[in-house]
N, C-alpha and C positions, 0 to 999 in steps of 0.2 A: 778893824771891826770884824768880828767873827760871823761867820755864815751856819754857826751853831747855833739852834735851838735854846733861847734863855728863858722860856716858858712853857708849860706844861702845855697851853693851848697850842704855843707851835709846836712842840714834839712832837701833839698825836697829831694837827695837822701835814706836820713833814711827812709823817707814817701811814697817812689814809691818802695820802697824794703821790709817796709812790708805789705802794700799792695798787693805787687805780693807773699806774703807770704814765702819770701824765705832768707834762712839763708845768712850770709856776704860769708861766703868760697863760696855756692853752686853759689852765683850770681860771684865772684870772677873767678871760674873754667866756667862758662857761658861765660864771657867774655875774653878769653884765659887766663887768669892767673894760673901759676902754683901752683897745690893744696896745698904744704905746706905753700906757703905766701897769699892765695888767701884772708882770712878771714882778715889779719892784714892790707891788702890793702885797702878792704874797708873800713874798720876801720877807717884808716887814713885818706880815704876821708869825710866822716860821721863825724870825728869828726873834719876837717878842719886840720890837721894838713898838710896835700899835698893835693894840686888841680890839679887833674886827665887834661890830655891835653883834646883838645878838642875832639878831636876821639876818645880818650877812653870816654869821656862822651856821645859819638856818640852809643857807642857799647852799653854804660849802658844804655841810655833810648830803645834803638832797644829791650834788653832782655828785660827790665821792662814795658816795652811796652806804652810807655809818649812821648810826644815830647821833642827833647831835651833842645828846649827853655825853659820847665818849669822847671829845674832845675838853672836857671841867672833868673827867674823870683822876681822881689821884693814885688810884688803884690799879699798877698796869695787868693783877688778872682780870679784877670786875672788871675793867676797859674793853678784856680781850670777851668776858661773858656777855658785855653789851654788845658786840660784833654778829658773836656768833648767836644772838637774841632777834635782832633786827630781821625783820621780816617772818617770825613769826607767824602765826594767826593768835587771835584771842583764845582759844580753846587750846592750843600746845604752852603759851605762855601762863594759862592757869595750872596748867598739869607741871609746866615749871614750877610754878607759886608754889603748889601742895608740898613738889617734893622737898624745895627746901624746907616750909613747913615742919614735914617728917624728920628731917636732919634735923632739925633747932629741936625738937622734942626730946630726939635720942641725946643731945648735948647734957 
C-alpha cells in the first residue's frame, strides 16, 4: 500500500499539514482524536482511503489554518487563491470581487 495521496482531499490535506509543520498524530490529537489511533487516521485520510465527514474537515482546516473549501478545491491556483484569501476582511474580499469583475469585463 502506498503512503501516496489517492485523493485530491488528501493531497491538499498532506500540503496544509505540512506546511503547518505538524506531525499526522499531533494534528490527529488537535482535532479530538484519540492519541493511540490519531496518526493512522490521518493517514487514512492523506491517503484517500476514508473521507473525513465534513466537520471533521471543518476542524482540520480551523487547526491547519486554510479554508476548508481548499481542501474540494480542483484548481491547484484557485486552491493556492483560496490560501492566500483566507483571513481576509469583508471590505478587501470585496475590493477582490470588483477587481476580478473588471478582468471579466475586459475579457
Amino acid at each position: 500500500m502506498s503512503n501516496r495521496p489517492q485523493s485530491l482531499f488528501g493531497l491538499r490535506l498532506r500540503t496544509a499539514r505540512e506546511r503547518a509543520n505538524l506531525p499526522q498524530d499531533r494534528l490527529g490529537v488537535m482535532i479530538g482524536l484519540d492519541e493511540g489511533c490519531s496518526s493512522a487516521r490521518i493517514s487514512r485520510y492523506e491517503t484517500g482511503i476514508h473521507q473525513p465527514s465534513f466537520e471533521v474537515a471543518e476542524m482540520l482546516a480551523k487547526v491547519l489554518g486554510v479554508p476548508t473549501a481548499y481542501f474540494y478545491c480542483a484548481n491547484d491556483q484557485i486552491a493556492e487563491i483560496l490560501l492566500n484569501l483566507d483571513g481576509f476582511t469583508k471590505a478587501e474580499l470585496v475590493s477582490v470581487q470588483n477587481s476580478i469583475k473588471r478582468i471579466q469585463k475586459k475579457r
